[in-house]
N, C-alpha and C positions, 0 to 999 in steps of 0.2 A: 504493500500500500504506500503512496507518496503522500506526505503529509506537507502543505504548504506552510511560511511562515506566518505568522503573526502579521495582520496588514499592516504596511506602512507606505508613508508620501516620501522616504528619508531619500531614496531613489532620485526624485524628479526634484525634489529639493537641493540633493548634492546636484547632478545636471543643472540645475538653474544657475548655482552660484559656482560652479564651473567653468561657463558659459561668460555668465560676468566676470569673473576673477581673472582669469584668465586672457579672456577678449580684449580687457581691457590691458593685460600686461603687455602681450605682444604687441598693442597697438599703442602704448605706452615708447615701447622700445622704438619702434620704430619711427614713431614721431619725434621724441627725441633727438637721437642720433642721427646725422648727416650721413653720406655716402664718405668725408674726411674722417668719420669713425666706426668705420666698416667691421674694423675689427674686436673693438667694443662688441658692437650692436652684434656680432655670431654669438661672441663671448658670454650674453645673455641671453640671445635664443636660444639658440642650442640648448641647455639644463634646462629653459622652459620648453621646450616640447618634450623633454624627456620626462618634464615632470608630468606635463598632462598628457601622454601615455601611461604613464605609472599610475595615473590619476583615475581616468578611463577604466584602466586593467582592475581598479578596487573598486570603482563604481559600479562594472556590470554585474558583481555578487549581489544589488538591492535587485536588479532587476530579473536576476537569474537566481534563484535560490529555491534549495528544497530538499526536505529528508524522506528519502525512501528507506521502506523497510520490508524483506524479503525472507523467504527460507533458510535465507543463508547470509546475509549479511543486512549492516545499515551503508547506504552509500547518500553521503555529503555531497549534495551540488550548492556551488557560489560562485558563479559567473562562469569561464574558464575553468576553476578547481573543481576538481570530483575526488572527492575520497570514498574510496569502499574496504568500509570495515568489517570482517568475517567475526561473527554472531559469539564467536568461540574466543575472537579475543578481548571480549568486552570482563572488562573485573566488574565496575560497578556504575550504577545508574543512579545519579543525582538530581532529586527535583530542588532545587532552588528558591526560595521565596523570600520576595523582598530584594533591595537593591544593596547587589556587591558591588565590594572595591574592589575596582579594579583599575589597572595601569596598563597603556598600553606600553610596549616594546617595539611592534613594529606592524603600520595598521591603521586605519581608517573608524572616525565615527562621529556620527554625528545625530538627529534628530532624526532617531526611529529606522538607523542601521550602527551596525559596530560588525566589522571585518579587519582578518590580520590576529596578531599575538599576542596574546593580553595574560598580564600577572592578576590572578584574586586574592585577596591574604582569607587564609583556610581555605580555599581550592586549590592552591598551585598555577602553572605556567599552563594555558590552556589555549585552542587556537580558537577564534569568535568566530564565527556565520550566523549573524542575529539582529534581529529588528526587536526593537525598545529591553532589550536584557535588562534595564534599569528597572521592571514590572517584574522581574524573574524569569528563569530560563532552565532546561539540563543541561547537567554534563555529564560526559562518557567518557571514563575512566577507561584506557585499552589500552593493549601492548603498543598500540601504532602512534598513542600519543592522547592528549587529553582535550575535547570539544567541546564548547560551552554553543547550545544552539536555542532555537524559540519556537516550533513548533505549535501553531493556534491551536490545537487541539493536543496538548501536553500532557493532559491525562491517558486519553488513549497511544498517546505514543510511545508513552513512557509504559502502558500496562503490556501494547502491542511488542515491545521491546524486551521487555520482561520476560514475558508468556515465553517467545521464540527462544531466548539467552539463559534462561533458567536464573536469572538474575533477579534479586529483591532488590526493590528501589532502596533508596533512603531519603530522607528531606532535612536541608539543612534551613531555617531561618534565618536570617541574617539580622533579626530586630531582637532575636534571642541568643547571638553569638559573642559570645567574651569578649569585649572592648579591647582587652590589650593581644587578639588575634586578630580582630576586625580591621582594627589600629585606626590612623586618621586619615578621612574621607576627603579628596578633592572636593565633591558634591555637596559635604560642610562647612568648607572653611570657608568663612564670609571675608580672608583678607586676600586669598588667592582668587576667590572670585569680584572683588575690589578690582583686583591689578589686571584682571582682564577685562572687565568693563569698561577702565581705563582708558587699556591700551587699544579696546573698538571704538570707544570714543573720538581718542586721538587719531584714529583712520578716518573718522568722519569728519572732524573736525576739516584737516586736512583733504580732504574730498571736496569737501564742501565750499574751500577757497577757491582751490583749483578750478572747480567747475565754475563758481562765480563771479570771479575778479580777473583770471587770467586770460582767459578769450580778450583780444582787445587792448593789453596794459601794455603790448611793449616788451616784457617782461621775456628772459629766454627760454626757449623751447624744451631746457635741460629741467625746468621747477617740473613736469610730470616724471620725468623719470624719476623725480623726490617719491611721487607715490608709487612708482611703481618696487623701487625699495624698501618702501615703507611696510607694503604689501608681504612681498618676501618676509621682511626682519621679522615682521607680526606674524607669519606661519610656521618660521624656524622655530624662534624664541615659544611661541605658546604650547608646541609638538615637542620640545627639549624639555619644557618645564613641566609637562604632566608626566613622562619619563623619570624627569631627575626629582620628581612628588615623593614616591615611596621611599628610594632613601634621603631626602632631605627637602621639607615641605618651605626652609627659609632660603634654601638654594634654590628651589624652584619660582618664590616670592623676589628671590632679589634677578632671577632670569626676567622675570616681566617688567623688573621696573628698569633693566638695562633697555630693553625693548622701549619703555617708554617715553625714557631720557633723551633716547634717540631719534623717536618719531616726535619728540619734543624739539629736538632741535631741526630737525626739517619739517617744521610748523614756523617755526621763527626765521630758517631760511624764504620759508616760500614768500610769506609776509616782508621779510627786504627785498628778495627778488621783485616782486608785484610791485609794490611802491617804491621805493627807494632808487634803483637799479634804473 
């Protein structure tokens, strides 16, 4: 039986703002840079198309996803990946309830997908194919490696998986799990989500000059490629510090505020450029 995910828009939401993000970086670059700095302007296409191929390649898991289950195995689809796991190598089946911590490693997520490597504290290293796992999810404990997935119909998946694997589920809570195994939640801390509020602020802020003072000022053609760096620094910096969260939540808090100092000062560049200049 194929069990589909858990609906979700996360899909058509990452495409939208891929679309933008994006659109607007290559056309950033290119409006910037002259033909006198030709080799700049590769210098920065180039990683960007390689990013939105990589980018693409973790997107088509929202719109391709799904857990089959057969006589003989569970097999994982999430875009291009297919994993097929034999029924005999599964140890244990975990229902999930309530929102883990978790960290990504290497991976994609956003509003209503999460794909890629993701660390749980009391789950372990686990690899995500999941829409909204922040509502709860299973995992599949198996020789081939550890799945944390969302199946809408998760009772029957979990009993259909069962029945076939001779396996008892188990159910971990997470609003019932020891605090100091839990440990401290990104999705908590009101000063890590401070410093990224911030730092979209300050993308918009800067957006918002750009689009409306520089058409027109005089002002040179290098102040967009401020955002389009700015853009970057904001993807690097926020994807390093939910990373570098689990072991150090003030190394992650002082990554966004380097981020923000930065896009702080190309806020006060653009502002001399546009007037001054």
């Amino acid at each position: 039986m194929v069990y589909k995910p858990k609906d979700s828009h996360g899909g058509l939401l990452g495409l939208v703002v891929g679309i933008i993000v994006f659109g607007f970086v290559i056309w950033g670059i290119n409006f910037s840079l002259d033909e006198a700095d030709k080799a700049l302007k590769w210098m920065l296409l180039v990683p960007t198309f390689i990013f939105v191929i990589g980018y693409l390649y973790l997107l088509l898991g929202a719109f391709i996803m799904s857990y089959k289950v057969d006589e003989g195995a569970v097999t994982i689809t999430a875009g291009l990946n297919k994993k097929r796991i034999p029924l005999a190598a599964i140890d244990e089946i975990i229902d999930v309830k309530g929102q883990a911590n978790l960290f990504p490693f290497l991976g994609t997520a956003g509003k209503g997908y999460m794909f890629g490597l993701y660390s749980g504290r009391g789950l372990g290293s686990m690899k995500m194919s999941a829409t909204y796992p922040e509502d709860g999810f299973v995992v599949l404990k198996t020789k081939q490696g550890v799945f944390g997935i969302t199946p809408a119909d998760s009772d029957g998946f979990i009993k259909d998986v069962a029945g076939k694997a001779g396996k008892g589920p188990q159910t971990i809570d997470m609003d019932e799990m020891d605090p100091e195994v839990y440990g401290k939640a990104m999705h908590k801390d009101e000063n890590f989500a401070l410093f990224m509020r911030l730092n979209q602020a300050f993308l918009i802020i800067l957006a918002v000059l750009i689009a409306a003072f520089f058409p027109g000022s005089g002002a040179p053609k290098i102040i967009v490629l401020l955002m389009v760096l700015a853009l970057a620094l904001y993807a690097f910096n926020a994807s390093n510090a939910k990373r570098l969260y689990q072991f150090s939540p003030f190394g992650a808090d002082v990554t966004l505020l380097i981020a923000l100092a930065v896009n702080g000062i190309f806020i006060i560049l653009t502002v001399v450029g546009i007037w001054f200049i």
